[in-house]
Residue, then its C-alpha position, 0 to 999 in steps of 0.5 A: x143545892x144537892x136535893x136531900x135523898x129522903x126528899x126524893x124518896x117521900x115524892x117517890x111515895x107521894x106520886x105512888x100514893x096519889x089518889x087510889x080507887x076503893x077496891x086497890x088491889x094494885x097494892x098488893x103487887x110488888x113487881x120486884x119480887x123475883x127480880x133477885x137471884x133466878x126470878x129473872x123478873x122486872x120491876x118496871x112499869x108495863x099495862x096489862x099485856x103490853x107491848x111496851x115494858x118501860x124498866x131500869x136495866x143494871x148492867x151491861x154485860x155482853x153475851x160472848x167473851x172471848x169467843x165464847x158464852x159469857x155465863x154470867x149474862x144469865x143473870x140479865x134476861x131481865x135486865x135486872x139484878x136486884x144486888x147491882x148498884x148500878x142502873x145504865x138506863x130505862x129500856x123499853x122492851x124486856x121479857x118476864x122470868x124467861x131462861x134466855x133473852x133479847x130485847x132491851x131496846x131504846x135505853x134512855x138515860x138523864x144525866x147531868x154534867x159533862x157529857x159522857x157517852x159510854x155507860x163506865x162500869x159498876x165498879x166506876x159508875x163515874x166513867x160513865x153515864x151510869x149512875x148509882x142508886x138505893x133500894x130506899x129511894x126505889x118504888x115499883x108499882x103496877x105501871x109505876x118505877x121512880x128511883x133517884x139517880x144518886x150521881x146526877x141527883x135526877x129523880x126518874x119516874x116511869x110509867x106506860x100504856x099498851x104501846x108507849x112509854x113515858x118518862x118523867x125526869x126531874x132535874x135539878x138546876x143545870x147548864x148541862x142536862x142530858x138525855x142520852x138515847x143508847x141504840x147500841x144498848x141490848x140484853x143478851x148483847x153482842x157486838x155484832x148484835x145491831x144489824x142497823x139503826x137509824x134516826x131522824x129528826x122530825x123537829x126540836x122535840x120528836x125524833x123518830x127510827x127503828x132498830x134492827x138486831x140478830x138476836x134470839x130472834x133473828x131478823x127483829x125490827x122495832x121501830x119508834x116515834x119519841x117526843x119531848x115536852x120541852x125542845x133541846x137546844x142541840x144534839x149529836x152522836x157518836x158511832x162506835x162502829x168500826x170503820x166502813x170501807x163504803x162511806x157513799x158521799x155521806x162523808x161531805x157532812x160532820x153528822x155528829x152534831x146538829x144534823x138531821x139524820x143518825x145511821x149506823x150498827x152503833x150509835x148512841x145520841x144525846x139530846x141538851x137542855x138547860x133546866x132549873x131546879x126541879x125542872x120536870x122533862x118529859x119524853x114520850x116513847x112509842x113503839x111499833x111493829x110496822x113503821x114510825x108512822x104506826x109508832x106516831x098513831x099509837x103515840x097519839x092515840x094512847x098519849x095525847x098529851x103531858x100528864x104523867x099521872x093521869x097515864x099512871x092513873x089509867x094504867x094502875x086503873x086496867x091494872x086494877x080491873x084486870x087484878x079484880x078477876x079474882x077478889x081473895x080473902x087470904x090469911x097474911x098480908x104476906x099471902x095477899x102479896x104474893x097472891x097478887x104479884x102472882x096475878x100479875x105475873x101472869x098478866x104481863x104476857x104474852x104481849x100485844x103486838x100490832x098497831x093501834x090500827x091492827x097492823x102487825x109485822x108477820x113471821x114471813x116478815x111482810x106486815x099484816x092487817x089482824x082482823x077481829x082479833x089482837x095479835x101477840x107475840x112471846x109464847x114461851x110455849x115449853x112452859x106456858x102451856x102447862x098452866x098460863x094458858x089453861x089459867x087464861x081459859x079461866x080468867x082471860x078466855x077472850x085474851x086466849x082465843x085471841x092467842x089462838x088466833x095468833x097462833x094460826x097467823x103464825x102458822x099461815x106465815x110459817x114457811x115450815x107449815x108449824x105452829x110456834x114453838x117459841x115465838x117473839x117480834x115477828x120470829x121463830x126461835x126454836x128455843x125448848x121442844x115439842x109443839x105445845x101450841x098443840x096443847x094450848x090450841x086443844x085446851x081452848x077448843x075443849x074447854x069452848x074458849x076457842x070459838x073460831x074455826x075448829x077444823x082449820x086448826x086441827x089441821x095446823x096442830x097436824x101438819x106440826x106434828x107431821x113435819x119429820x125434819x123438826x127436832x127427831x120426828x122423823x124417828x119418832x113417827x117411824x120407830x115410835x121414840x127419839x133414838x138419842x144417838x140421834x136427837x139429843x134430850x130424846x126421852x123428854x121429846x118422847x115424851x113431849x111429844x106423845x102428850x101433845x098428840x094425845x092433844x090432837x087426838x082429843x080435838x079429832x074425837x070432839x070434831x069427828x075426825x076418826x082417822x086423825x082421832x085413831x093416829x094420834x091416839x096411837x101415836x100418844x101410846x109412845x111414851x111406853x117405848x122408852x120405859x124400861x121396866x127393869x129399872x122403873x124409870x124412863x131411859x134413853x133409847x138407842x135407834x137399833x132398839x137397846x136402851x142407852x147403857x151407861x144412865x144416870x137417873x140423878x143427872x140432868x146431862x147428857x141422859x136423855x132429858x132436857x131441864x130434868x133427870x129420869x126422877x122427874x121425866x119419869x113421872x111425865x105422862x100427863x094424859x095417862x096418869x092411871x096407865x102410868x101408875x099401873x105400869x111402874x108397879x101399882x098403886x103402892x109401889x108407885x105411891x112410895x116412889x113418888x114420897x121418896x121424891x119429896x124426900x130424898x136428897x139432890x146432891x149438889x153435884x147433879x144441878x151445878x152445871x145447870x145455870x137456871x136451878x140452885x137449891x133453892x127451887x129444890x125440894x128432895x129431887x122434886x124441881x119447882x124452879x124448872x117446868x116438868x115436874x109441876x103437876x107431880x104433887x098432884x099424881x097422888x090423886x090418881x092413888x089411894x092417898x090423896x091427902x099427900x097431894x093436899x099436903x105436898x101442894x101446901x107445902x111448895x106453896x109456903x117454900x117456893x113462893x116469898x114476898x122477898x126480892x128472890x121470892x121465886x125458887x126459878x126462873x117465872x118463865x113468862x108467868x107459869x111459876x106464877x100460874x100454878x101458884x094461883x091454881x093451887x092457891x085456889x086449890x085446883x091444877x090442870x094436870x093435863x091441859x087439852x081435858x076438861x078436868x082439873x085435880x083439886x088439891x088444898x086452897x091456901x086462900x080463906x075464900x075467893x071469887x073469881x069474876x068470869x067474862x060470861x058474867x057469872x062468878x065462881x067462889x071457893x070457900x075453904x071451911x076452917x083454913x089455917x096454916x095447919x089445916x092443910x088436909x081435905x075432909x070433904x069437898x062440895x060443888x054447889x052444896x053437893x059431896x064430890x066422890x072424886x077430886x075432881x073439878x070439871x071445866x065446864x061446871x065452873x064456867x057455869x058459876x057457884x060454889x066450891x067449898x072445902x072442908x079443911x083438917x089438921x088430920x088426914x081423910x086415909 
């Protein structure tokens, strides 16, 4: 008998209620914020910074049609939508918020009936394994998903620690149950995608392998150990892929039932059971970096045994711990949950990858044993280095510097001698520009998070910034600017890349080293050179030294500028704000054009094209859903009217960020979204990443405290709060007036008190 949906939907409750700790801030998250429209998040269930990212995937559209890039894909990076009707199955590996993707390794599926190997379709979910669902009978927690699975009316709940996934699928009584392990399933998929898979069968309840793919990253191999708590009866395959013309004698056995070992670039196996009703099967899903041996030993060491809950227990336990980093009083329960989601956006990633044993597959594809640090993987650096990682200098100091560290293997692997630009699984996959490891790395030696050896890492930023053949740097270090007829997107190079040594420079004054301090401090000066002042913007520059004639200061194509326009780009001098200013024209020339940003209008016509913006994440011609502009609301600070700065941050804040499924204005890009939310929630913002200082602006929070690893706390207390109070009479460190809005690191690290004053009325 067909199990009543609203009975599903109450245990689905019941197991993401169970017993709940005093301070639950878990509560508060709500993963599927996000997952609609541009957010590209993921609602499954994950442990803090792990390795594993156990999600529902809800459709299976390929990257290429027809030859060429399939636009609507772009919706997927996730995996997710939030407006599908569909769910294929749960995949294990899946990025947070990214504008482009990879992953969606190992899918699983519980299905029952007659047994169908092909995924069918969203229009026709019964022509294939798929099944469809409903958002009522869906809950997502921290390390918690459970939906029903409307056509086979199999409840699927979900759970993880760092390195393994466990499933729990409740079945009703069935002479046909099946889970379907899809190794031909993928995100950004295309056919040729699989470079090879393969499994075997240790016994009736474990099944170990790996899969190789050519994605994103190029040469990706995972490999994984996963066990059943009951033994199925029998099992098979079906390889899609096209026939080889080399079987080798292979061909003597039929391979598609019973027997021990699955090879090929697509296959897909299943796995029988016969169940009663309410019949709980539960699979354990491990992953590893170097081996099924290693993959074994994680599952082993994180999961020793059956019980579902006390592994969402645990995990929903490191989620609370690491959420109570900052304890806030904030004014609605909505501002609570997205407060907190937002937390945990930002502690989704970068990822571990290594082994429990601390063994990790390198960029020279060789396996490596980190020592006294954990290694990590999936730097999106073009937008983390803005705010996730000087966020993680507050909050995660010991998590960064182990990043850092990351960071140096990578370079001592690189056959390039660079440091990542956008890293993943063991690869370099170029994607953005810059060097912003540079940023990160000088962040966490100014602010003393990186510990570790100093002039070893000086020495990694510079050879990056000295390799001619990346990206225009030849052009760069002998003309002192990209020349666009030469490098395309070369004024936010420029750019770029003058702010990533003006980095360098800071870290070779702090050890001492003049020449290197003289030369990237010169070399940080570049950004002038594709200012032209006859226009009062930043333009592409020609490499015979004329500026590029035909521009459009609205366009975001073919102008110069990557994931901008000239509005935008024009205000990137993050390390020279005061210069800037001066050279636009002054104080109140440069205070009215950067009002009129807010104000304008951004006709459609300039962003249709661009895949990762709707108006949504636009406000005037400032762009909050892309990363360049983020620290803009805060220039005013470097003006005589800083009250702007405290209004315009309240008020993206309130339009950018909802507690809805398409809460997100873009894309959350690995948790940068997330991250200014939480600086400027708090009511400060590192506008330029490498200095010590952050720009205070206007908390949105009543009070709160964050809890520092050396031990000490660091309170803000907004006098006065409300939705209207959104103006700065007074601030005060510790019981003493600041004259400038201005927080240094180092005074926060030391513990106290920041206090706002806050007014409905400007301080002019």
């Amino acid at each position: 008998m067909r199990k009543p949906l609203l009975l599903a939907f109450l245990l689905c409750q019941l197991s993401a209620f169970s017993q709940k700790p005093k301070y639950d801030l878990v509560r508060w998250v709500n993963p599927i914020i996000g997952t609609h429209k541009m957010g590209h998040t993921y609602p499954g269930a994950t442990a803090p910074f792990g390795m594993v990212q156990l999600s529902p995937d809800t459709d299976t559209i390929p990257y290429e049609v027809n030859g060429g890039y399939n636009k609507d894909v772009y919706k997927y990076c996730a995996g997710y939508q939030y407006d599908d009707p569909t769910i294929v199955g749960f995949s294990h590996t899946h990025f947070s918020g990214t504008g482009h993707s990879d992953l969606g390794d190992f899918l699983l599926m519980p299905t029952t009936g007659k047994l169908q190997l092909n995924p069918g379709t969203e229009a026709k979910p019964e022509s294939g394994y798929r099944s469809k669902f409903s958002h009522t009978n869906e809950r997502a927690e921290p390390a918690y998903y459970c939906v029903q699975l409307d056509d086979h009316n199999i409840r699927a709940e979900l759970t993880a620690t760092n390195r393994v996934g466990m499933h729990q699928y409740t079945f009703p009584k069935s002479d046909e149950a099946h889970i379907i392990l899809d190794l031909m399933h993928g995100i950004y998929n295309y056919e040729d995608k699989n470079a090879w898979t393969f499994l075997r069968i240790e016994n009736d309840t474990l099944i170990t392998g790996y899969r190789q793919t050519n994605g994103w990253a190029r040469t990706r191999t995972v490999y994984f150990a996963m066990s059943f708590s009951k033994p199925f009866y029998q099992y098979g395959n079906k390889d899609y892929s096209k026939a080889q013309v080399y079987r080798g004698f292979w061909r003597k056995f039929d391979q598609t039932k019973n027997f021990p070992e699955m090879a090929g670039k697509q296959l897909r196996a299943y796995f029988d059971f016969k169940t009663t009703e309410g019949e709980k099967i539960k699979v354990k899903f491990a992953l590893s970096p170097v081996s099924t041996q290693g993959a074994l030993a994680n599952m082993r060491a994180e999961i020793p045994h059956w019980d579902f809950d006390r592994v969402k227990d645990e995990s929903q336990g490191q989620w609370n711990q690491e959420l109570g980093k900052v304890r806030a009083t904030l004014p609605t329960k909505d501002d609570y949950i997205n407060f907190y989601t937002a937390l945990y956006h930002t502690f989704l990633g970068p990822t571990t990858y290594m082994d429990v044993n601390g063994q990790y597959r390198g960029l020279d594809q060789n396996n490596h044993q980190a020592k006294n640090f954990t290694n990590y993987t999936t730097f999106s650096l073009w937008d983390t280095y803005r705010a996730l990682h000087p966020w993680f200098n507050v909050v995660q100091p010991k998590r960064n510097a182990d990043m850092v560290e990351s960071m140096l293997a990578h370079y001592d692997q690189s056959v390039h001698n660079m440091l990542p630009v956008w890293s993943h699984h063991a690869n370099e996959n170029w994607c953005m520009i810059g060097y912003h490891s540079v940023s990160v790395i000088s962040d966490a030696i100014m602010k003393g998070t990186y510990t570790g050896d100093a002039n070893r890492a000086l020495d990694a930023c510079v050879a990056t910034a000295r390799q001619g053949y990346y990206d225009g740097i030849n052009f760069y270090t002998q003309l002192g600017y990209v020349p666009e007829d030469k490098n395309s997107s070369s004024v936010s190079k420029t750019l770029e890349y003058a702010y990533d040594d003006w980095c360098i420079a800071q870290i070779a004054q702090k050890l001492g080293r003049q020449d290197i301090y003289q030369e990237f401090s010169k070399r940080a000066q570049n950004w002038k050179n594709v200012y032209d002042k006859s226009i009062g913007y930043m333009r592409p520059k020609l490499s015979n030294g004329t500026f590029k004639k035909e521009f459009d200061v609205l366009s975001t194509h073919n102008q110069g500028f990557i994931e901008g326009n000239a509005w935008n780009y024009s205000l990137y001098v993050p390390q020279a704000p005061a210069e800037m200013i001066q050279t636009m024209g002054g104080n109140a020339k440069f205070v009215s054009h950067l009002d009129s940003l807010f104000t304008m209008h951004l006709p459609d016509e300039f962003f249709k094209d661009t895949e990762d913006i709707t108006r949504e994440g636009i406000i005037g011609n400032y762009v909050h859903g892309n990363e360049p502009a983020h620290h803009v609301a805060y220039l005013y600070n470097w003006t005589n009217q800083p009250w702007k700065t405290q209004e315009r941050v309240r008020m993206i804040l309130k339009k950018q960020y909802q507690a809805a499924p398409d809460g997100l204005g873009g894309n959350d890009d690995c948790g940068q979204m997330s991250a200014w939310y939480l600086f400027s929630s708090l009511g400060f913002y590192p506008v330029a990443p490498g200095s010590e200082q952050y720009s205070l602006g206007s908390p949105a929070v009543k009070d709160a405290t964050i809890q520092l690893e050396n031990g000490k706390t660091f309170q803000i207390e907004a006098k006065n709060q409300s939705e209207k109070n959104v103006y700065v009479q007074k601030v005060e460190l510790n019981g003493k007036t600041l004259t400038q809005p201005v927080l240094n690191h180092s005074d926060l690290v030391k513990g106290g008190k920041l206090t706002f004053y806050m007014s409905s009325k400007p301080k002019k």
